[in-house]
C-alpha positions as protocol buffer text, in pm:
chain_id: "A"
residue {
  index: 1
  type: UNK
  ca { x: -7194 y: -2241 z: -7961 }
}
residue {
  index: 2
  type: UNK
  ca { x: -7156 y: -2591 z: -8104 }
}
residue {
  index: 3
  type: UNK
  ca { x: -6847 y: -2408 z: -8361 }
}
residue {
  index: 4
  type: UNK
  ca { x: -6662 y: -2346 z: -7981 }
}
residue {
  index: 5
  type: UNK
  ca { x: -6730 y: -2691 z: -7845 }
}
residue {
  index: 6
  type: UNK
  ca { x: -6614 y: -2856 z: -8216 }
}
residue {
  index: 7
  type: UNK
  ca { x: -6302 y: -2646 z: -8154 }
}
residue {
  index: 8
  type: UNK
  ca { x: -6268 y: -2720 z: -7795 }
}
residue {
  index: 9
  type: UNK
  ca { x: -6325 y: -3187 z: -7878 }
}
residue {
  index: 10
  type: UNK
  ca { x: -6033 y: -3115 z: -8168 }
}
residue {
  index: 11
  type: UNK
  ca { x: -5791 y: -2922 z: -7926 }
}
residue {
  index: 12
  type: UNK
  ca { x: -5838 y: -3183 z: -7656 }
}
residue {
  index: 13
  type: UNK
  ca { x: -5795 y: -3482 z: -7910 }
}
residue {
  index: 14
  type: UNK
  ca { x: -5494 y: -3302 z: -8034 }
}
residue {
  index: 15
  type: UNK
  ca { x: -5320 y: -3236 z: -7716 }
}
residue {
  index: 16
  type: UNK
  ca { x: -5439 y: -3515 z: -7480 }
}
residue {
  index: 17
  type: UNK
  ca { x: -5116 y: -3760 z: -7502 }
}
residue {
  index: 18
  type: UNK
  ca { x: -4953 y: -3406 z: -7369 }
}
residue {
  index: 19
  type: UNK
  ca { x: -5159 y: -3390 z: -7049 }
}
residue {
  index: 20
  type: UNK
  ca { x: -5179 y: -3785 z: -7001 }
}
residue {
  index: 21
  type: UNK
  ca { x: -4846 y: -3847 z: -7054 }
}
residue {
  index: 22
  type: UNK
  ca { x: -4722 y: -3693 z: -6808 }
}
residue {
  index: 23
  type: UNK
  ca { x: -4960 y: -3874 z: -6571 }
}
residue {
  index: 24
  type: UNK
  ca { x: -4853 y: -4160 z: -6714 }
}
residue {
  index: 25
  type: UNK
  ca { x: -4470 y: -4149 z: -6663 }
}
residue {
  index: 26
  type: UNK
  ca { x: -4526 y: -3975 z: -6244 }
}
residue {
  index: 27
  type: UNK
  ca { x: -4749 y: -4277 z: -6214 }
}
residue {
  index: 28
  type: UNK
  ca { x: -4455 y: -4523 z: -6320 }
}
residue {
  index: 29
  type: UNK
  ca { x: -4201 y: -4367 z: -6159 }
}
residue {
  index: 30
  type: UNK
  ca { x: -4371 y: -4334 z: -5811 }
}
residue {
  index: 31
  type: UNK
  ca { x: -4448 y: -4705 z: -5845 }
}
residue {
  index: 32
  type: UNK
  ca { x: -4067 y: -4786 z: -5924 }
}
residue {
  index: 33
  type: UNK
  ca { x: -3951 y: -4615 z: -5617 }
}
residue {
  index: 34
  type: UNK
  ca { x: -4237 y: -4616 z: -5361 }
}
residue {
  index: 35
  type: UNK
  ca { x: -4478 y: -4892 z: -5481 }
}
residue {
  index: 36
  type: UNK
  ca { x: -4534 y: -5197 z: -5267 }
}
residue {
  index: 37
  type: UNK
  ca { x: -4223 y: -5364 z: -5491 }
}
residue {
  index: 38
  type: UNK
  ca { x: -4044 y: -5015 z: -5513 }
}
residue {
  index: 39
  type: UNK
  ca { x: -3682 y: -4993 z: -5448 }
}
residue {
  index: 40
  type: UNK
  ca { x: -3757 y: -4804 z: -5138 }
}
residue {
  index: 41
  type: UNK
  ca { x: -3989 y: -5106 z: -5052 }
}
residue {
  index: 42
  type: UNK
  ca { x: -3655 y: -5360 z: -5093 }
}
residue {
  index: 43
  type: UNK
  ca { x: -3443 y: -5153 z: -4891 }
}
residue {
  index: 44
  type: UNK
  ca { x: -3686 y: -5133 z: -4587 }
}
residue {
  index: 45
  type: UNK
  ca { x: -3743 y: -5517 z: -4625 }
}
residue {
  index: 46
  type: UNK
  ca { x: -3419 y: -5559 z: -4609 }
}
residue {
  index: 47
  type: UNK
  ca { x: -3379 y: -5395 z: -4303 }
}
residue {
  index: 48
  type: UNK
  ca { x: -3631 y: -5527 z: -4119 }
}
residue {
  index: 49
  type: UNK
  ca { x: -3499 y: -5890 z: -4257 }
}
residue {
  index: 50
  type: UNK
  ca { x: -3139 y: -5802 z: -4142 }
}
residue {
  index: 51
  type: UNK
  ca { x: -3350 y: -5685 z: -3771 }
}
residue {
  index: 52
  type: UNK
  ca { x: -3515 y: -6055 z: -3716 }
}
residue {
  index: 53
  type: UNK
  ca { x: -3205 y: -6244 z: -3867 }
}
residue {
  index: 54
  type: UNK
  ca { x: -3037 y: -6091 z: -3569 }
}
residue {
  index: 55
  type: UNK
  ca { x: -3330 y: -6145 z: -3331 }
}
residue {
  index: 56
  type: UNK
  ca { x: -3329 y: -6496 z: -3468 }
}
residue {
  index: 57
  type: UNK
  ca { x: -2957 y: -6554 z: -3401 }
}
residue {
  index: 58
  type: UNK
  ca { x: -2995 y: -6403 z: -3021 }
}
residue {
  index: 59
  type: UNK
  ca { x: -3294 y: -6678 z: -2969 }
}
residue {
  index: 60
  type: UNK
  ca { x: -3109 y: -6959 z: -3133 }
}
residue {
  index: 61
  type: UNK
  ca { x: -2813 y: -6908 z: -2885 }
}
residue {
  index: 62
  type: UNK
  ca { x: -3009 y: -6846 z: -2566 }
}
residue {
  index: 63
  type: UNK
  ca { x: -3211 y: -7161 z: -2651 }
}
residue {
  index: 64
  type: UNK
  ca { x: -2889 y: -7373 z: -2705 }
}
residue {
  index: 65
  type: UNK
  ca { x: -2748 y: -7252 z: -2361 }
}
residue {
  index: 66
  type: UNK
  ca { x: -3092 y: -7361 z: -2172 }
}
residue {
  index: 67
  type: UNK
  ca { x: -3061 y: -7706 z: -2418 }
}
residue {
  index: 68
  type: UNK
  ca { x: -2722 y: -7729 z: -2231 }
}
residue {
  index: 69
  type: UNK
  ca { x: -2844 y: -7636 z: -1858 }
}
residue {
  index: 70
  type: UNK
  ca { x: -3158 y: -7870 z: -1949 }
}
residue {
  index: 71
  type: UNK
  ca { x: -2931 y: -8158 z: -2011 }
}
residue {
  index: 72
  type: UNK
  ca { x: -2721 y: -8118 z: -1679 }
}
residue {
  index: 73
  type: UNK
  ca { x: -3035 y: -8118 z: -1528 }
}
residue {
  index: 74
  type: UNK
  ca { x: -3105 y: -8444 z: -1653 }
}
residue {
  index: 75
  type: UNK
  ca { x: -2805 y: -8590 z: -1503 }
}
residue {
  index: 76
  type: UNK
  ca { x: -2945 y: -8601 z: -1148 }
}
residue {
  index: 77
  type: UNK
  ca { x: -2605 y: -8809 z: -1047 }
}
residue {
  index: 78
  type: UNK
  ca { x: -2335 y: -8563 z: -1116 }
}
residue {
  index: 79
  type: UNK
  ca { x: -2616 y: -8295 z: -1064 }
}
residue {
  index: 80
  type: UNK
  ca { x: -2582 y: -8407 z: -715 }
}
residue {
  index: 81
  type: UNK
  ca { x: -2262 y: -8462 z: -654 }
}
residue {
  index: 82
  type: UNK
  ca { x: -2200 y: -8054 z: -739 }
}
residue {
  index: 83
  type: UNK
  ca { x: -2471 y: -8002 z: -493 }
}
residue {
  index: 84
  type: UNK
  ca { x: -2282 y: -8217 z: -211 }
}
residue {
  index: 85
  type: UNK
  ca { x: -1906 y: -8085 z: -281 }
}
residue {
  index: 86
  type: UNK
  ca { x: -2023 y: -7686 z: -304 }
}
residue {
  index: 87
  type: UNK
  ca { x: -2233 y: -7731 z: 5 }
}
residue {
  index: 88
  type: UNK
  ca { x: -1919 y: -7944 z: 161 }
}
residue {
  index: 89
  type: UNK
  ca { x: -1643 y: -7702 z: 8 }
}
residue {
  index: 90
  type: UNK
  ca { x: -1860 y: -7359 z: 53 }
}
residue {
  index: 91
  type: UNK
  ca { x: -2031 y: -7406 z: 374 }
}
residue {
  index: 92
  type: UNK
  ca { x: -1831 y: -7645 z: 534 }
}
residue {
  index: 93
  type: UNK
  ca { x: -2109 y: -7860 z: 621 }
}
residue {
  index: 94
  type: UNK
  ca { x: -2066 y: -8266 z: 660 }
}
residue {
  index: 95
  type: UNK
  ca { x: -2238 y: -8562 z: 789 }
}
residue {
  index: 96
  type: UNK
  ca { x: -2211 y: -8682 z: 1132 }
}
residue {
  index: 97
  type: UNK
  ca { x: -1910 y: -8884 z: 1197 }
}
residue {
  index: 98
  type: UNK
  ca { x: -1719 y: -8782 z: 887 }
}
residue {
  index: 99
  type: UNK
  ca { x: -1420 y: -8587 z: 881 }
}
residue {
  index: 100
  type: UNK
  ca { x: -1354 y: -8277 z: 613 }
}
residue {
  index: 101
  type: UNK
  ca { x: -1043 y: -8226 z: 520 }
}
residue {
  index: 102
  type: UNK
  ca { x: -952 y: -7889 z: 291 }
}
residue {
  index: 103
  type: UNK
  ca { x: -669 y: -7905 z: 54 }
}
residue {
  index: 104
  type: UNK
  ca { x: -523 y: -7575 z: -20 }
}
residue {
  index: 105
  type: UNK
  ca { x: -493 y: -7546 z: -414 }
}
């Protein structure tokens, strides 16, 4: 018995790199393509950074145009004065004793 298990410690010492090598280079390999820095890792990051660049750019513009709305708001003046002349020119409406006259352009 201990003449098979001798045998058995020296064909395991002799062939070990065999077995764990292989182990050893999968391992690598899997973590080169699919780790959490893998190349497959880079190219979904990139995608995703591409995705909110994009999103980032759509919010950036529609905050710019309400910037722009916000500041004619501000403006109560000439904010008023398109009030009076659509409500004059669209409805036809006027003040009492004042005369409307339309211009064909």
């Amino acid at each position: 018995m201990m003449n098979k298990l001798e045998n058995f410690k020296v064909v395991i010492r002799k062939y070990y790199p065999y077995f764990f090598l292989p182990l050893i280079v999968i391992y690598i390999l899997f973590n080169i393509f699919d780790g959490n820095n893998g190349l497959l890792s880079h190219a979904r990051l990139d995608t995703e950074t591409a995705i909110i660049v994009n999103k980032i750019k759509e919010i950036k513009k529609d905050n710019n145009l309400l910037e722009i709305k916000i500041a004619s708001l501000n403006n109560l003046d000439a904010y008023n004065d398109l009030i009076d002349e659509q409500i004059r020119d669209v409805l036809g409406y006027g003040i009492m004793n004042e005369y409307v006259i339309f211009f064909d352009n």
